[in-house]
Every structure is written in structure tokens, then in C-alpha cells.
TIGU-170775 format. One record per residue (C-alpha): residue in three letters; x, y, z; residue number from 1. Coordinates in Angstrom, 3 decimals. Example, Ala and Ser with C-alpha at 12.3 -4.5 7.8 and 13.67 -1.06 7.14 Angstrom:
<rec><residuo>ALA</residuo><c1>12.300</c1><c2>-4.500</c2><c3>7.800</c3><num>1</num></rec>
<rec><residuo>SER</residuo><c1>13.670</c1><c2>-1.060</c2><c3>7.140</c3><num>2</num></rec>
//
This chain:
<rec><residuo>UNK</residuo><c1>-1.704</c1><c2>-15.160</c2><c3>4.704</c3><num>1</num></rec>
<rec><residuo>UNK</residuo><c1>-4.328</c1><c2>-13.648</c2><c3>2.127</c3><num>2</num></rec>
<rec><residuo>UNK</residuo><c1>-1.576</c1><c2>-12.361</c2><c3>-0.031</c3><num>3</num></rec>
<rec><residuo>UNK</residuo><c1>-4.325</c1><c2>-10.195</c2><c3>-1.907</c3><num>4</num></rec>
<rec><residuo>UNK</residuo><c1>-6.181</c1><c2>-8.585</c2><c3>1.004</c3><num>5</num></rec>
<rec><residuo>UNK</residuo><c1>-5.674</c1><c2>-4.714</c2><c3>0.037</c3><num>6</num></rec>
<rec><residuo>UNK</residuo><c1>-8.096</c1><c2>-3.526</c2><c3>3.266</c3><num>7</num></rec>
<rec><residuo>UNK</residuo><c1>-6.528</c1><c2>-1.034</c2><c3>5.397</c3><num>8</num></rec>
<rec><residuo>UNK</residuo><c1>-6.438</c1><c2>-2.811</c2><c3>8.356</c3><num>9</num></rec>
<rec><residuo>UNK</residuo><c1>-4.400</c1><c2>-5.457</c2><c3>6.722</c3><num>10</num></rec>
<rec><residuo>UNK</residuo><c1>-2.048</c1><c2>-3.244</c2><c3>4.732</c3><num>11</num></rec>
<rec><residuo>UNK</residuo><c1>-1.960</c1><c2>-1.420</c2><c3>8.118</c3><num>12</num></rec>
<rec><residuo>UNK</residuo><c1>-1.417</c1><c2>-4.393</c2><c3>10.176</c3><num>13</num></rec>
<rec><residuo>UNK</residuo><c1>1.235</c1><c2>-5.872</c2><c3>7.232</c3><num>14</num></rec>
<rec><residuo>UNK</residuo><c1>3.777</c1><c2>-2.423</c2><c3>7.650</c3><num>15</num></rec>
<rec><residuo>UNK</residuo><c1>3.632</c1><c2>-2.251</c2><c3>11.238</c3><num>16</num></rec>
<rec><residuo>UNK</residuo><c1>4.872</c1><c2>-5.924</c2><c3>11.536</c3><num>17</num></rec>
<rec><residuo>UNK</residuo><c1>7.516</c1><c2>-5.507</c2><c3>8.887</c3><num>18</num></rec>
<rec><residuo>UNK</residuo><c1>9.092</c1><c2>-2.287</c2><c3>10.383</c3><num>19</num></rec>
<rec><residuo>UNK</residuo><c1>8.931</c1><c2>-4.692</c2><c3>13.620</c3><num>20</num></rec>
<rec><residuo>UNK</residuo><c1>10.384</c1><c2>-7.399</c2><c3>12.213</c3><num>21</num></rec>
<rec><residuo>UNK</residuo><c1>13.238</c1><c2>-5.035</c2><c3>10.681</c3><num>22</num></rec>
<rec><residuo>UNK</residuo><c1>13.419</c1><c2>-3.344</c2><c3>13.881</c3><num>23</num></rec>
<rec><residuo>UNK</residuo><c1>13.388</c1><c2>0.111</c2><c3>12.285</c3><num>24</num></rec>
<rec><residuo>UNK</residuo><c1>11.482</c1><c2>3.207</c2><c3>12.771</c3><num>25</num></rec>
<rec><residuo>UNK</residuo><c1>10.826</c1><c2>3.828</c2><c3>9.363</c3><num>26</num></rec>
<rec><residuo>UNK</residuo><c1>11.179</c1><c2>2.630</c2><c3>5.718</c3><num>27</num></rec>
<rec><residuo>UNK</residuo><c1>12.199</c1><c2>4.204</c2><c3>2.734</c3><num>28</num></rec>
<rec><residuo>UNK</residuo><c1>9.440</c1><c2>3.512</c2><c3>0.001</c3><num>29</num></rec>
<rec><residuo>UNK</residuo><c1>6.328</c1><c2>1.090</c2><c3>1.043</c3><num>30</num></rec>
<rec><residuo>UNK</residuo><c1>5.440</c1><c2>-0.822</c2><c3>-2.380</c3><num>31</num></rec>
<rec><residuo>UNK</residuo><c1>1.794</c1><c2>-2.016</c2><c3>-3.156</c3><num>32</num></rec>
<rec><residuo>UNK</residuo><c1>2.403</c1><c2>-5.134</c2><c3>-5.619</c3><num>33</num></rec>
<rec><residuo>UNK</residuo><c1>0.067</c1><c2>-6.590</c2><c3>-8.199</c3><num>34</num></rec>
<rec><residuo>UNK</residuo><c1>-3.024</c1><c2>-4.136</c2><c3>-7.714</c3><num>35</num></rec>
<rec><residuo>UNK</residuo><c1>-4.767</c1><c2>-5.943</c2><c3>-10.365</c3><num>36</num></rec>
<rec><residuo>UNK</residuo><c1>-5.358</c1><c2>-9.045</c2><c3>-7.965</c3><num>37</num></rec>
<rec><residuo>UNK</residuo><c1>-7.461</c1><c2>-6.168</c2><c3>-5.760</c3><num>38</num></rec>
<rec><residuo>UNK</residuo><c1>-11.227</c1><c2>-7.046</c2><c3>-5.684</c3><num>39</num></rec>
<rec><residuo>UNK</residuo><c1>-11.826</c1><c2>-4.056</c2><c3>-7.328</c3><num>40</num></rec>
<rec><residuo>UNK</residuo><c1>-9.379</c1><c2>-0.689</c2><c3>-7.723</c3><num>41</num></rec>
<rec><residuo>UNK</residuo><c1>-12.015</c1><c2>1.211</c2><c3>-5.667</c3><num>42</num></rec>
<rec><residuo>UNK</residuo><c1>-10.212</c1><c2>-0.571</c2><c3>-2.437</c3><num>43</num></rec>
<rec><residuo>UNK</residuo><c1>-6.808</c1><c2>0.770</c2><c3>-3.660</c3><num>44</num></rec>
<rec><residuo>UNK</residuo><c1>-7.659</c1><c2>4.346</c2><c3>-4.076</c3><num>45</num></rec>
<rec><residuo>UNK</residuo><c1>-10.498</c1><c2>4.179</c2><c3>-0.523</c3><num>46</num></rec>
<rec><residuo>UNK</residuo><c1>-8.494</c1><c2>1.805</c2><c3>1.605</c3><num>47</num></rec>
<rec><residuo>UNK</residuo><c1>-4.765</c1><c2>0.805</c2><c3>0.475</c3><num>48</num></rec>
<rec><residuo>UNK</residuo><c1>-3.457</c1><c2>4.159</c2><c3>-0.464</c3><num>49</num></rec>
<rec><residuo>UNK</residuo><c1>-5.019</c1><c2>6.470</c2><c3>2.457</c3><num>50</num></rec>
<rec><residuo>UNK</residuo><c1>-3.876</c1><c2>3.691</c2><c3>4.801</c3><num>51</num></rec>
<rec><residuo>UNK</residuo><c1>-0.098</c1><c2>4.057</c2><c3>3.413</c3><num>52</num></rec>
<rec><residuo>UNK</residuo><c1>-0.264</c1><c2>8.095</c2><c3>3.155</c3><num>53</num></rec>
<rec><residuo>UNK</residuo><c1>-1.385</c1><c2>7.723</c2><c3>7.520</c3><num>54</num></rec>
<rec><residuo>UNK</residuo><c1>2.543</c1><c2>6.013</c2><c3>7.353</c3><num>55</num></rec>
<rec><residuo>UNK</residuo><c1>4.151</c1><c2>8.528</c2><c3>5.200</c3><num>56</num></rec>
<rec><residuo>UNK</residuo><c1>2.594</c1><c2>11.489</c2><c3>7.533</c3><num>57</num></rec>
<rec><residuo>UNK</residuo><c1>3.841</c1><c2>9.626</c2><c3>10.906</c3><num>58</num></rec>
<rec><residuo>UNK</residuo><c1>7.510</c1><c2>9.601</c2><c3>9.585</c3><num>59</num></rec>
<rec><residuo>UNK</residuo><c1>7.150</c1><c2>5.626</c2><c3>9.488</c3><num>60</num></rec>
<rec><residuo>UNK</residuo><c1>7.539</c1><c2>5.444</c2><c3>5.338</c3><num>61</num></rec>
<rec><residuo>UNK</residuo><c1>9.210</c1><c2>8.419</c2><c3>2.960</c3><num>62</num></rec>
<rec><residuo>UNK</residuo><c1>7.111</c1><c2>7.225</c2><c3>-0.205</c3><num>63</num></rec>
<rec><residuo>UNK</residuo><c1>4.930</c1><c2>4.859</c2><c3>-1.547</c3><num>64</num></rec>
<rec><residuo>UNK</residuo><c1>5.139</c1><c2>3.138</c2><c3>-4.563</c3><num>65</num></rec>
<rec><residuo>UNK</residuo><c1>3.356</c1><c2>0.908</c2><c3>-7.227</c3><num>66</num></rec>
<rec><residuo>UNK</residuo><c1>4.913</c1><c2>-2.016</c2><c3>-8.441</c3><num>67</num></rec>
<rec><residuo>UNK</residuo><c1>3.929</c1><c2>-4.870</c2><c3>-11.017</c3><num>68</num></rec>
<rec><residuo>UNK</residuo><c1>1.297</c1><c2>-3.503</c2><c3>-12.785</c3><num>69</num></rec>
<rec><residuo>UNK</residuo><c1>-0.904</c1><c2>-3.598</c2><c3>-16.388</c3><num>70</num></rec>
<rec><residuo>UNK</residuo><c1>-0.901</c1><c2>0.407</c2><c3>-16.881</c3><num>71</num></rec>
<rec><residuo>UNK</residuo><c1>-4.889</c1><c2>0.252</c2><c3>-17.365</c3><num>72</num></rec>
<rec><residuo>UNK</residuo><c1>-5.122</c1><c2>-0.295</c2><c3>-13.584</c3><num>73</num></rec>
<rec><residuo>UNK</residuo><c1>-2.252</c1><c2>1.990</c2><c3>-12.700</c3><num>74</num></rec>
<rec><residuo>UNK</residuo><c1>-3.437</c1><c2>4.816</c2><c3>-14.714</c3><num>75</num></rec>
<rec><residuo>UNK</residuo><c1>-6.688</c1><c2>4.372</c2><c3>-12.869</c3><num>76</num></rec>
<rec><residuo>UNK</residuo><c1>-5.588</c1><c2>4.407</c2><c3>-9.568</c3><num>77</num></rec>
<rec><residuo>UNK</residuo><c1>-3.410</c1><c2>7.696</c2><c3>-10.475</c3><num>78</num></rec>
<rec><residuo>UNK</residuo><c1>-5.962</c1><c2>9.409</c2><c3>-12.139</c3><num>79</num></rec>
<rec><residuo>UNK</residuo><c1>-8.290</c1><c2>8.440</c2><c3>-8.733</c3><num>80</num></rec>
<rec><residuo>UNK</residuo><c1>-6.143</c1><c2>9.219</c2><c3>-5.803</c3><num>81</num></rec>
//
């Protein structure tokens, strides 16, 4: 498993098998961890984050979230999406 791999078809393909595994229809908060392993921030605000909001607007996830963070990339990825 490329623990890193921020792409949208991974994040995509990483939710759908968790709310599978869970057997749910949705999740509460979806959390993107350690966004300062991404090749570059440009894939969190092009690819991880519009991949997560397609969730959010299905009814699968309520919010997302950033987690485990330096604020340099955080602020970044706020000020970009």
C-alpha cells in the first residue's frame, strides 16, 4: 500500500473500501493525514480535496478534515482550495 499516494483515484478508491469494510453508508469526517509527505501540495488542493468534496456532496462523508500537519503546508492548502 503506497501510504503517500494523494491521487484521486486512490483517495477515491481508499474511502470507498473503508465505508465497505465498515459496512456503512457514510462517515462522519474523512481525514487527509501527513500532507507534507504529498509530492507536492498542488495534488492536495487539484486531486485529494476535490476527490473528498465528490464524497461529502453524495452524502457518503459530512466533513473533511486535515490532520498532522506543519502549518506552512496547511495554511497553503487553505489559502488554495
Amino acid at each position: 500500500v503506497d501510504m503517500f499516494n494523494f491521487s484521486a483515484v486512490r483517495v477515491t478508491e481508499g474511502v470507498e473500501d473503508s465505508l465497505k469494510r465498515l459496512q456503512v453508508d457514510y462517515i462522519d469526517i474523512i481525514q487527509v493525514h501527513d500532507i507534507e509527505f504529498a509530492p507536492s501540495l498542488d495534488v492536495i488542493v487539484n486531486e485529494t480535496l476535490p476527490a473528498l468534496e465528490k464524497f461529502v456532496t453524495a452524502g457518503k462523508a459530512k466533513m473533511i478534515g486535515i490532520t498532522g500537519y506543519p502549518l506552512g503546508p496547511l495554511k497553503e492548502v487553505l489559502e488554495r482550495s
